[in-house]
N, C-alpha and C positions, 0 to 999 in steps of 0.2 A: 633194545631201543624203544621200543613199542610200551615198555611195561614202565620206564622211565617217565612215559611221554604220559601213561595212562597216573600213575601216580600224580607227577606233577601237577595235572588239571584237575584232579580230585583234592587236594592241597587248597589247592584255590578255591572252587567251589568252596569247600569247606570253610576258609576263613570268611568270603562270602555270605556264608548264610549265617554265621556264626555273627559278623555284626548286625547282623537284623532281628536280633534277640531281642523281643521286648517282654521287660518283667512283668509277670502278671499280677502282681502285689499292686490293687489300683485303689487309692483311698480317696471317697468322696467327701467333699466337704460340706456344708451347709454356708451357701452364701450369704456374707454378714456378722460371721460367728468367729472370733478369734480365739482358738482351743489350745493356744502354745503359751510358752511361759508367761508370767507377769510383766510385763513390760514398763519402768520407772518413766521412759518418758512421754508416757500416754498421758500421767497425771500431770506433768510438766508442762504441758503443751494447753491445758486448761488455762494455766498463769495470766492474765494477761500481759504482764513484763514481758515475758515469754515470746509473745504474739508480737509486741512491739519492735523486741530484737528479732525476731523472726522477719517480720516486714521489711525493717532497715537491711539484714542483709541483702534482703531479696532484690532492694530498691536498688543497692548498691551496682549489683550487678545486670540488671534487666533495663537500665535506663537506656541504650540503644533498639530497645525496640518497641 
C-alpha cells in the first residue's frame, strides 16, 4: 500500500516539474532589425492608394469611438 502510495506522489511530482521545463535555446534579437523572410507587403504599404484604403477601412470601423 505504502509503495503505491510512494509511486503515485512521485508520478506527480514528476509531471510537475517536467511542465516547468524551460528551453534553453534563448535567441536575442537586435531591437529594430527585421531578420525574417522578405515580406511583399512592407513595399505595399509605402503605396499611398494603399494608405488611403487603409484609412477608409479603419474609418469604417472605429467611428464609435
Amino acid at each position: 500500500m505504502r509503495a503505491n502510495w510512494l509511486i503515485a506522489v512521485t508520478m506527480v511530482l514528476g509531471s510537475m516539474l517536467a511542465g516547468c521545463y524551460e528551453s534553453p535555446n534563448v535567441v536575442l534579437h537586435k531591437p529594430g532589425v527585421y531578420k525574417g523572410a522578405k515580406d511583399p507587403l512592407v513595399e505595399k504599404q509605402a503605396m499611398p492608394e494603399q494608405q488611403k484604403q487603409l484609412a477608409a477601412r479603419f474609418n469604417q470601423v472605429q467611428t464609435d469611438r
